[in-house]
Each structure stands twice: as C-alpha cells, then as structure tokens.
C-alpha positions in Angstrom: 23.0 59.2 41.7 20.8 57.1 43.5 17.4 57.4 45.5 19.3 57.5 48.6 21.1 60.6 48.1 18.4 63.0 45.9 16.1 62.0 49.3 19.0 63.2 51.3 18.9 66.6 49.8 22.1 68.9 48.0 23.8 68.2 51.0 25.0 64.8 50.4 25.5 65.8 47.0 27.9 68.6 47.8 30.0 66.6 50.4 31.3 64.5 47.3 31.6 67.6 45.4 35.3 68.8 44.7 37.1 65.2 46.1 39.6 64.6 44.0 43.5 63.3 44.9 45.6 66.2 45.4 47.7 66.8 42.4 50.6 67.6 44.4 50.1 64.1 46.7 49.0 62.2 43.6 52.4 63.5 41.3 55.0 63.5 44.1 54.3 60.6 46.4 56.2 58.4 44.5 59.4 60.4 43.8 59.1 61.1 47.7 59.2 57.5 48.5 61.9 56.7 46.1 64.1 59.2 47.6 63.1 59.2 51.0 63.9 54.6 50.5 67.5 55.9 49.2 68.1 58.0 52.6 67.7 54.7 54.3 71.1 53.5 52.9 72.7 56.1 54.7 71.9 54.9 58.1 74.7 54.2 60.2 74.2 50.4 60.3 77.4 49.2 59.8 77.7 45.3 58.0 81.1 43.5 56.8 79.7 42.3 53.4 76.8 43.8 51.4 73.4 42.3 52.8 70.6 45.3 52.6 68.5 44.9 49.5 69.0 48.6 47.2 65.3 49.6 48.5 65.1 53.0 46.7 65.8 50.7 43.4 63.2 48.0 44.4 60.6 51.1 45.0 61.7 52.6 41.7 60.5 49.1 39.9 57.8 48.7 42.2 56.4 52.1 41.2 57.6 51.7 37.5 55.2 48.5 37.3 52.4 49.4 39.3 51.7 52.3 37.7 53.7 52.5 34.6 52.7 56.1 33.0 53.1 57.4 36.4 57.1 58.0 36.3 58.5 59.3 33.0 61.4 57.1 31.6 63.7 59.9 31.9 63.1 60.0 35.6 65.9 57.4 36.3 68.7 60.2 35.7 67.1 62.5 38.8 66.0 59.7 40.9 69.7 58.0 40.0 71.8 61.0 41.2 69.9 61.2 44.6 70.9 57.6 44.9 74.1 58.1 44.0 74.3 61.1 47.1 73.7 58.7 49.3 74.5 54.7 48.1 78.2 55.2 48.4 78.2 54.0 45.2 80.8 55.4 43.0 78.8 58.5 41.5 77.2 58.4 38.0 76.7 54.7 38.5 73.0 55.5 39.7 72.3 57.3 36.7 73.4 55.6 34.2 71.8 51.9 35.9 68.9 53.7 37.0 68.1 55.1 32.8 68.9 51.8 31.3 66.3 50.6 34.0 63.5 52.5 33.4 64.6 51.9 29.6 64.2 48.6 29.9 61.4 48.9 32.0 59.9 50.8 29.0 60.7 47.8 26.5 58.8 45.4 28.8 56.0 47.7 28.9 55.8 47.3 25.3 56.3 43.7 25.0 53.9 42.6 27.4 51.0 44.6 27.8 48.7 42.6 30.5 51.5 41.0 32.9 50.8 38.8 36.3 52.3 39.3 39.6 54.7 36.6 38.5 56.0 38.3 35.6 56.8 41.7 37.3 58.4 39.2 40.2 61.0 37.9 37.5 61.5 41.3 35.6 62.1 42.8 39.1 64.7 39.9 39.6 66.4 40.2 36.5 66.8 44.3 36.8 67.8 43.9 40.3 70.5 41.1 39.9 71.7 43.3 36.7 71.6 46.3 38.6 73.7 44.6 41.9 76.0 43.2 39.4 76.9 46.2 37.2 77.1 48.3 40.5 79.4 45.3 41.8 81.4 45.6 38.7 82.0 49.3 38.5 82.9 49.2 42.2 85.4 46.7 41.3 87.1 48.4 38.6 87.8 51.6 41.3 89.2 48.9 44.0 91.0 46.5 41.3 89.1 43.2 41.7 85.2 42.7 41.0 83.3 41.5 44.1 80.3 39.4 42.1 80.2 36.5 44.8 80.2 39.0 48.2 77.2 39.9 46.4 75.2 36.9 46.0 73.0 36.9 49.6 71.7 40.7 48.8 70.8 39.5 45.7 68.9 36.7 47.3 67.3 39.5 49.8 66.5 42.2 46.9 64.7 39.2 45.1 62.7 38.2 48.3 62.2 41.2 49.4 60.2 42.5 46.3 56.6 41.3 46.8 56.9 43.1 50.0 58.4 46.1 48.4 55.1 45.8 45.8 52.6 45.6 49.3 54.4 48.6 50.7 53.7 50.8 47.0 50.0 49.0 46.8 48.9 50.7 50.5 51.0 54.2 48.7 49.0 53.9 45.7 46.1 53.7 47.6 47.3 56.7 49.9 48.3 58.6 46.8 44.3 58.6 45.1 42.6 59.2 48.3 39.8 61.8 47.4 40.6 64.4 49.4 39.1 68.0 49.6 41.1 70.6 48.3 41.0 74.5 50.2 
C-alpha cells in the first residue's frame, strides 16, 4: 500500500477490495470459445475442396499452450464430440484426435518446460497437420480413397493461421482475468 492511497482514506482501499476474475468467466471462457470456434464450421459457406483452417482445434492448442493447467487432458473427449456435432466429420473422429491431442500436448508439457513462441508454432504445426491428416484418412476409409493431397492448402492455412489464432486467446486471456467485482 502506498502513501498515495492510506492519504486517500479506506475509500480507495475498498474499491480494490473483492476484485477478483469471476470464477465462472475465468473457468469457462475457454471451453466457450472452443465450442463457440467449432459452430463456425457449420456456416453455410459452401467451398469445392477443404480450405478453412479446423479453428475450434487451433483454439484448443492455442489454449492448451497458453495456459496449460487451464484445460484438463481429459477435456479433448467433451470438446471432441461438440466438434464432431458440427465438423461433418465422421463422428468419434473428434474424440479420439482431440485425446491423443491434448495427450500429446501433455507429453510436450513434460518435455519442455520453458518453450518460445517458436516451439509452440511447430508443435501447433505438427498436431494440426496430424490432426488434418488422420481426419483425412478416416474420411477416406468411409468414401474408399484417402484424400491427403486435397488437403495440403488447409494445411498450409491452419499453419499460418496459428499465431493469429494465439493473438486472438492472448486478448481472451486477458478478458478472462479481468478483476471484476462480484454481487
């Protein structure tokens, strides 16, 4: 406490009194984002190849490595089958991508404690291109043939897209531990 604010008097003192981040916004802002970024897929945009970058996945990672004890690893099986409501992808696909994801999330997490911007960049590549790939090759086994090269420009995207996926979670995260003042 400083000079400034005992001269001020208990008001000033009790204005920062009680300013917390709401548990509620704190906790679910992140699963909100993640499943409000997999409604986006069903938009009514209609495109001949796949192009659109999977945005509830790259907020998934984005979250995962910005914050990492902030989504449990079991929370790919939830967030997975909201995806798989509305990806069109064939169902259980989400799930089962989305768990090894966070598992292998989890692994990183252990192997590399302090990471750059860099590192999460190329992790986020390597899930992503793994994720696009496996959901390529599942979709192929229902149709008969694998489509891995119609893949390759959202691929491309989802990787360049990623740093501004992170930007979009940094302003959240900022969003999420505003100290706000609870009724």
């Amino acid at each position: 406490m400083t000079w400034k604010n005992i001269a001020a008097g208990p008001d000033a003192v009790r204005k920062r009194i009680n300013r917390e981040p709401l548990p509620a916004l704190a906790i679910g802002l992140p699963w909100l984002t993640i499943i409000l970024a997999s409604m986006v897929s069903f938009s009514p945009i209609i495109a001949s190849a796949p192009i659109v970058p999977p945005l509830s996945y790259l907020m998934l990672l984005g979250w995962r490595m910005m914050r990492p004890g902030l989504l449990p690893v079991w929370a790919g099986l939830p967030l997975g089958f909201f995806d798989d409501l509305y990806s069109g992808q064939i169902f259980g696909s989400g799930i089962l991508l989305w768990s090894l994801s966070m598992l292998a999330m989890e692994l990183i997490d252990e192997r590399f404690l302090w990471r750059s911007f860099a590192q999460d960049w190329l992790a986020a590549s390597l899930l992503t291109t793994g994720y696009l790939l496996a959901g390529a090759a599942l979709a192929g086994l229902v149709t008969g043939y694998p489509l891995p090269f119609v893949i390759l420009p959202q691929v491309l995207i989802s990787v360049l897209f990623f740093p501004v996926t992170a930007g979009i979670i940094a302003l959240l995260d900022r969003v999420r531990l505003l100290p706000l003042k609870r009724l």
